[in-house]
Each structure stands twice: as C-alpha cells, then as structure tokens.
C-alpha positions as CSV (number, residue, x, y, z in Angstrom):
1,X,13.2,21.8,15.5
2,X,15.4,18.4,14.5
3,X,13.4,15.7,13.2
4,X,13.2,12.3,15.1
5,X,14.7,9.7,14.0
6,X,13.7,7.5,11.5
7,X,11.7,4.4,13.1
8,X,9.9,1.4,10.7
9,X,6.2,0.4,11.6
10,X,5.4,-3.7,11.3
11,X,1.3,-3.5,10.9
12,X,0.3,-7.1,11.7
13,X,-2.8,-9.5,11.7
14,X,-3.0,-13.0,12.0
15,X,-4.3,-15.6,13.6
16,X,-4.6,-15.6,17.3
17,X,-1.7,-17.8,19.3
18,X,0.7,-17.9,22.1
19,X,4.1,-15.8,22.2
20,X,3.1,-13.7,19.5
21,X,3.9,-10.2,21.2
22,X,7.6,-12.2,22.6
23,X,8.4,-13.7,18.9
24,X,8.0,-10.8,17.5
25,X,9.4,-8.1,19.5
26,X,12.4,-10.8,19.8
27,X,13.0,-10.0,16.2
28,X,13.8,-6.2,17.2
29,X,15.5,-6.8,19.9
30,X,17.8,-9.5,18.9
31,X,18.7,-6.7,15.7
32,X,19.7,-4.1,18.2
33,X,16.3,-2.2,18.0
34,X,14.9,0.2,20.3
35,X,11.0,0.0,20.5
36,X,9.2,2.9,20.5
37,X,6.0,1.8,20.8
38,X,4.0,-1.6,20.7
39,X,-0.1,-1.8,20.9
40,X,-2.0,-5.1,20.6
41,X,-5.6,-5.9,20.0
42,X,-7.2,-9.3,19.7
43,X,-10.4,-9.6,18.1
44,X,-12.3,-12.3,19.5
45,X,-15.0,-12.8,17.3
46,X,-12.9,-13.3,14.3
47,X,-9.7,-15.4,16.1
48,X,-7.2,-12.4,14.7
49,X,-4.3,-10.7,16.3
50,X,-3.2,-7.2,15.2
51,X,-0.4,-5.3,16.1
52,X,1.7,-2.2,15.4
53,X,5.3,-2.4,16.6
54,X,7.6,0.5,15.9
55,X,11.3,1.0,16.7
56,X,14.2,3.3,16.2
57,X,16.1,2.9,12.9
58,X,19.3,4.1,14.5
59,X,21.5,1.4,15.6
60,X,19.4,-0.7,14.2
61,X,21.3,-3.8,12.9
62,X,19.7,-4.2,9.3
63,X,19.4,-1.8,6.6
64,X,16.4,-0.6,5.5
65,X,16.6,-3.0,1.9
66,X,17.4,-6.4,4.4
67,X,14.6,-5.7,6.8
68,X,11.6,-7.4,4.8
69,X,13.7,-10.2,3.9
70,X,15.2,-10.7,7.5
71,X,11.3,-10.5,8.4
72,X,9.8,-13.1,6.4
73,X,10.6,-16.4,7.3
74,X,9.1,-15.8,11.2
75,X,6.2,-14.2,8.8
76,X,5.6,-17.2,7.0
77,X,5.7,-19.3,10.1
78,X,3.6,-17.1,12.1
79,X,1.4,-16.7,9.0
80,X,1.1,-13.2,9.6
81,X,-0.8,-10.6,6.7
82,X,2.0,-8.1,7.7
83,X,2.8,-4.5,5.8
84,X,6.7,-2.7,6.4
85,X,6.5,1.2,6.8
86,X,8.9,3.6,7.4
87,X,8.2,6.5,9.3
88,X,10.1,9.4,7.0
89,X,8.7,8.2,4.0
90,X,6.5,10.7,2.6
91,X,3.4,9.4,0.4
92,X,3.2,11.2,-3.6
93,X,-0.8,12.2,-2.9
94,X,-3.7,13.7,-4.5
95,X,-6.6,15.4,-3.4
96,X,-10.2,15.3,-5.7
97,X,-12.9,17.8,-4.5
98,X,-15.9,19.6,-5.9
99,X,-16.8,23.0,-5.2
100,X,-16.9,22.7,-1.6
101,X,-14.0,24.6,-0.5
102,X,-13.6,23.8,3.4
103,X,-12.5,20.3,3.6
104,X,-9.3,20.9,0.9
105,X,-8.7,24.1,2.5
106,X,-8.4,22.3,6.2
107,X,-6.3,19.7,4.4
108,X,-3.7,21.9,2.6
109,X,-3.6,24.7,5.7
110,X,-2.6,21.7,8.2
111,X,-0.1,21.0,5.5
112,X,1.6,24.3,5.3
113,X,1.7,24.0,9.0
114,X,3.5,20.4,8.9
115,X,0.6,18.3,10.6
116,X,0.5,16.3,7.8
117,X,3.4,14.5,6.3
118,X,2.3,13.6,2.2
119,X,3.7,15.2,-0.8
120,X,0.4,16.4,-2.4
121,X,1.5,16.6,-6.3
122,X,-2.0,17.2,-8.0
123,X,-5.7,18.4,-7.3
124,X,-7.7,17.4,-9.4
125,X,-11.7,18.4,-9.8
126,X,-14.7,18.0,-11.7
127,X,-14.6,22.1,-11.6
128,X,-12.9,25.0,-12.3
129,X,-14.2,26.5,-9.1
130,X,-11.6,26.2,-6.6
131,X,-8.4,26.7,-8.8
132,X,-7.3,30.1,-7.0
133,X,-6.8,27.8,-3.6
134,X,-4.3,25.7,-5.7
135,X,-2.7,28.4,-7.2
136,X,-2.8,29.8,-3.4
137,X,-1.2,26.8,-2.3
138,X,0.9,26.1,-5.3
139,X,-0.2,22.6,-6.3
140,X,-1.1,21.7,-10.1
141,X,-4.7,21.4,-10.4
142,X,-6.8,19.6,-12.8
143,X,-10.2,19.3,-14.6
144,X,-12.3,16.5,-15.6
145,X,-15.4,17.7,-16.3
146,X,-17.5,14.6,-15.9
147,X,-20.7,13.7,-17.1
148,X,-23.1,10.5,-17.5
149,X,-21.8,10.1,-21.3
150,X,-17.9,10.4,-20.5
151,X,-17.4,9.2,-17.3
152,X,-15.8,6.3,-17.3
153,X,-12.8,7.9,-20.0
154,X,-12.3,10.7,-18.5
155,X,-11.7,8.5,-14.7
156,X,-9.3,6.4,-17.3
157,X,-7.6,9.9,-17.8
158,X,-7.7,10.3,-14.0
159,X,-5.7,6.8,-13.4
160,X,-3.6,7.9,-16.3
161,X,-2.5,11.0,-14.9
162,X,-2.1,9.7,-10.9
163,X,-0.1,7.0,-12.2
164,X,2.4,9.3,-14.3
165,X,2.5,11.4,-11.1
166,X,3.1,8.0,-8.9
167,X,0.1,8.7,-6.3
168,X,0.1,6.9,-3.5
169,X,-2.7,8.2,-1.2
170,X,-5.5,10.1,-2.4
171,X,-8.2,12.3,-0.4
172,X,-11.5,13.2,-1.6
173,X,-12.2,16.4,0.1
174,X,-16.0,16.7,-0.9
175,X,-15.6,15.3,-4.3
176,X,-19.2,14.5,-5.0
177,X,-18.9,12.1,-7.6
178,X,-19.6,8.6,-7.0
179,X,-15.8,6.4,-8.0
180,X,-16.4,3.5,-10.7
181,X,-15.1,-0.2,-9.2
182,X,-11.9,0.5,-11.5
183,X,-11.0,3.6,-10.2
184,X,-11.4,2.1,-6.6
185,X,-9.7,-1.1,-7.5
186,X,-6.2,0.8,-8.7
187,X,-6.1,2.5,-5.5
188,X,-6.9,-0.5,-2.9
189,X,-7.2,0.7,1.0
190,X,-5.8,4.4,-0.2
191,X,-8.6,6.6,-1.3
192,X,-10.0,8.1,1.8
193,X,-13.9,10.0,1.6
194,X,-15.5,12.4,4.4
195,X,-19.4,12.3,4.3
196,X,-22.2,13.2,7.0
197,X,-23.3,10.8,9.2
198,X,-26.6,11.7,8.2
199,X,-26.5,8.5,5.9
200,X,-28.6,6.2,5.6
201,X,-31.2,8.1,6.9
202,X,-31.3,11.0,5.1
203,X,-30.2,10.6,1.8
204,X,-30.4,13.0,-1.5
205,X,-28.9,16.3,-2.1
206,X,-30.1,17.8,1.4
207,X,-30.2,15.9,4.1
208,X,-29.1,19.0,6.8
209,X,-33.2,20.1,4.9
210,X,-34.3,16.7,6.2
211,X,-32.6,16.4,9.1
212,X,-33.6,19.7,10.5
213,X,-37.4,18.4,9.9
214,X,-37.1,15.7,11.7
215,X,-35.4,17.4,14.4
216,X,-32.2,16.2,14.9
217,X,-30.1,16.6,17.8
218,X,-26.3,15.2,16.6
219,X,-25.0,16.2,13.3
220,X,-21.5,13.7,12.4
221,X,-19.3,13.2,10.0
222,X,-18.0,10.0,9.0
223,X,-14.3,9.2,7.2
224,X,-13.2,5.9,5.9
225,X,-11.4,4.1,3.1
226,X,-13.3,3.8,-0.4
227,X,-14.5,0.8,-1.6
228,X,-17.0,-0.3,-4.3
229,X,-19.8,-0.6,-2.3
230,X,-20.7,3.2,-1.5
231,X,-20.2,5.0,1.8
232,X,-19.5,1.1,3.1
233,X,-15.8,0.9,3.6
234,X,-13.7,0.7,6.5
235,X,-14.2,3.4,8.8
236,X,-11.3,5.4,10.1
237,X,-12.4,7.9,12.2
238,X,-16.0,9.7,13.1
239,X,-17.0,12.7,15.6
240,X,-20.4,14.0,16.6
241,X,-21.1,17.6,17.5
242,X,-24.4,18.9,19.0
243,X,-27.8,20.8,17.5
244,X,-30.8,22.1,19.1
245,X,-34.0,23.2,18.0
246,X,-32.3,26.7,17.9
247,X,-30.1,25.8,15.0
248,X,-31.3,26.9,11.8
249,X,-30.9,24.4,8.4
250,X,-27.6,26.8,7.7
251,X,-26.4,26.9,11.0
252,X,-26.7,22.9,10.9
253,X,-24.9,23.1,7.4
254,X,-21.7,25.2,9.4
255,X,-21.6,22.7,12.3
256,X,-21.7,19.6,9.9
257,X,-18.8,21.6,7.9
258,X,-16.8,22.1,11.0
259,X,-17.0,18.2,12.0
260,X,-16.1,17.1,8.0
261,X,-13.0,19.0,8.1
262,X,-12.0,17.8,12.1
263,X,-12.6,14.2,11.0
264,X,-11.5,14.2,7.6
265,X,-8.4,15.7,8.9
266,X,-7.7,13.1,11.9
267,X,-8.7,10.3,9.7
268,X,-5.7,11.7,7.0
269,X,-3.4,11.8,10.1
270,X,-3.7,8.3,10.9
271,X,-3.1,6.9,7.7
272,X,-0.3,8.8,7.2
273,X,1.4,8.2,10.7
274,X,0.7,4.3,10.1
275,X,-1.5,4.0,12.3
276,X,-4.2,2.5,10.9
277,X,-4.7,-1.5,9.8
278,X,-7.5,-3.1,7.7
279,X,-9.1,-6.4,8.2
280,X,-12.0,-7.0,6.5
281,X,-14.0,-4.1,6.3
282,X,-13.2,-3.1,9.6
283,X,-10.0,-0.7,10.9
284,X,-8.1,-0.9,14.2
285,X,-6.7,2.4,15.1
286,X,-3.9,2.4,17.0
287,X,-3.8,6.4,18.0
C-alpha cells in the first residue's frame, strides 16, 4: 500500500479571541494548502484556545525549511505557544523496561506490524532479563544496573548514551525505577510511563494484593507524560476494564496487564501521530 502524502501538523494554544480558526486556516489556504483536518477546543476556565490544523504538503506553496518562518509573524501577533510537525517524520526513540515483559512486547509487535511510526534505536534496562526479546526484535539493548549508591551516574550514562543515539521519544514500558528531575528535565513532554490506576489508593509493591482485599470492581491503567513530580504528569490516555469477586489476585494481575499494554499502546499512538498538545499539566487529545 502507497503512503499518503506528506501533510505538516500546527499544534496551537493561545489565548482565547475572535477569528482565530479564519486567521489561521487563511494562512493555508492563501499557500495553496489542502486541509485535512482541523479540531478546536476552548478551555474556558483557563481563557486558552487549542487547535490542531493539518494539511497536504503537496502543492503546498512553501517548502518545508520556509514554513516556520512564513508562520511566525501571524504567531507573534496572535501570540500563539505553537509547535510545527510533519507527518513523515519518524522520531529516533527508546524504550526503558524492567523485567515485565508485556508492555515492550505490545510496543515492539505493533511496530513490526507498522501501527507505530518511531525508529526505536536502543532498549535499555536495569536487567539482563528481557534481552532475547531485543535480540528477537533486533534492537541494541542496554544495561544499567542501578542501585541507591550509583544511581544518579549511571542515569548520566543513560543521557549520555540517548544523546549519542539522538533520542527523541522515549517509552517506559514497566521500567520500575523512579527518573531523577535531570533525567526528566533533558527529555521535556517526551518520556511517556504506563502505571495502574490503582494509585493513590493502593500503593507499594502490590496493590492487585490490596485491591483484591478491598474488593475492587475496576482495574485501569493510566499513561501520561513524565514529569518530576511522580505519577503526576499530563495524562494521555486511560481505560478501565472490569473485576468481580470471581477474579482471583492473578487473574486481576492478567486483566490489569491487558489494560497497560491497550493504553500504553494508544497513548504511544497519539504522540506519535501529533495528536496530542500540553498545557499545563493537562493534555487535549485531538483523536
């Protein structure tokens, strides 16, 4: 099957005001630009605007280079907080993970299969564990053992070696170490976690234990961008799926494992298809 055609993405916030939606599809259209698809949401509470316009790159007037300059002056008198993406660009991403296997496996299967679009370059893990599903796969992959004593150089080595490698985008898929405020800060809005929605509730190593105590009748998962402040950054996406007081602790374990990999999966989707803009610590997702 032909790919589409290339199309660029304008992700916009600003300030709420008239003709927004007119001034800038005007831009496009006065290029020669085809729009694919325009949604708009205004948050009322905060007096913001936010938009994602896309259009067809072919016949488009500009050249990929002169867009952002062509783009900024009705930017700067708009004053929008605006990001330029291109729909064939392909992130250079990593994945971190544990030992649980599921959520990388999900991740690189739905990549073999082409649903999603990033170019992962390294895995990288506090373990040796899962190193046959690289080698399956054919990515590099990585150890840093980490402990209390050498954390924070061997997350220097981490930077270090996603830097050489030019990582864009990186997925934790179950990588159960907390992420210093340095490490976080280098990768701003692109690290992307998958937890339980157990939190706060149940915390500890075994909240499906806890949960099943207390009887529980919805077991979630939760994805969203990583930010110092843990398990508190912008969500992306989050699904709920079903218990009863049939369920045992390990059948509760499989469904919560079921919903980590949907979620986590969507929630890699969206970022990758542009679809997703930050304000705050809050997300519009325009799916």
């Amino acid at each position: 099957m032909p790919n589409p055609p290339s199309s660029a993405v304008l992700l916009i916030s600003c300030p709420d005001q008239k003709g927004l939606v007119a001034r800038i599809a005007d831009f496009v259209y006065r290029r020669n630009g085809n729009i694919l698809h325009s949604d708009e949401h205004i948050d009322e509470e905060a007096g913001l605007f936010l938009m994602r316009i896309e259009w067809s790159l072919e016949g488009f007037a500009l050249p990929r280079p002169e867009i952002r300059p062509a783009f900024e002056p009705l930017a700067q008198e708009l004053k929008l907080h605006w990001e330029l993406r291109f729909s064939d660009e392909v992130p250079k991403s990593a994945i971190l993970v544990s030992k649980y296997d599921h959520c990388l496996y999900d991740i690189l299967f739905r990549h073999r299969a082409g649903e999603l679009q990033a170019d992962f370059r390294v895995i990288i893990s506090n373990h040796p564990d899962l190193r046959h599903l690289a080698e399956y796969f054919g990515i590099e992959y990585l150890v840093f053992p980490i402990t209390k004593e050498n954390k924070p150089a061997q997350e220097a080595l981490m930077i270090e070696e996603l830097r050489r490698r030019e990582i864009e985008f990186i997925v934790l898929a179950r990588y159960m170490q907390i992420l210093s405020a340095n490490f976080v800060d280098a990768f701003p809005n692109r690290i992307i976690n998958i937890h339980h929605s157990f939190l706060p509730a149940f915390v500890g190593s075994q909240p499906y234990h806890q949960a099943h105590r207390r009887g529980v009748k919805l077991v979630g998962a939760t994805s969203h961008y990583v930010t110092t402040e843990l398990d508190a950054g912008p969500i992306i996406e989050q699904d709920v799926i079903r218990v009863s007081h049939r369920d045992s602790v390990e059948d509760m374990i499989r469904k919560g494992r079921d919903i980590e990999k949907m979620v986590l999966a969507r929630a890699v989707r969206l970022h990758l298809e542009n679809r997703v803009l930050v304000y705050g610590n809050k997300t519009v997702v325009f799916d």
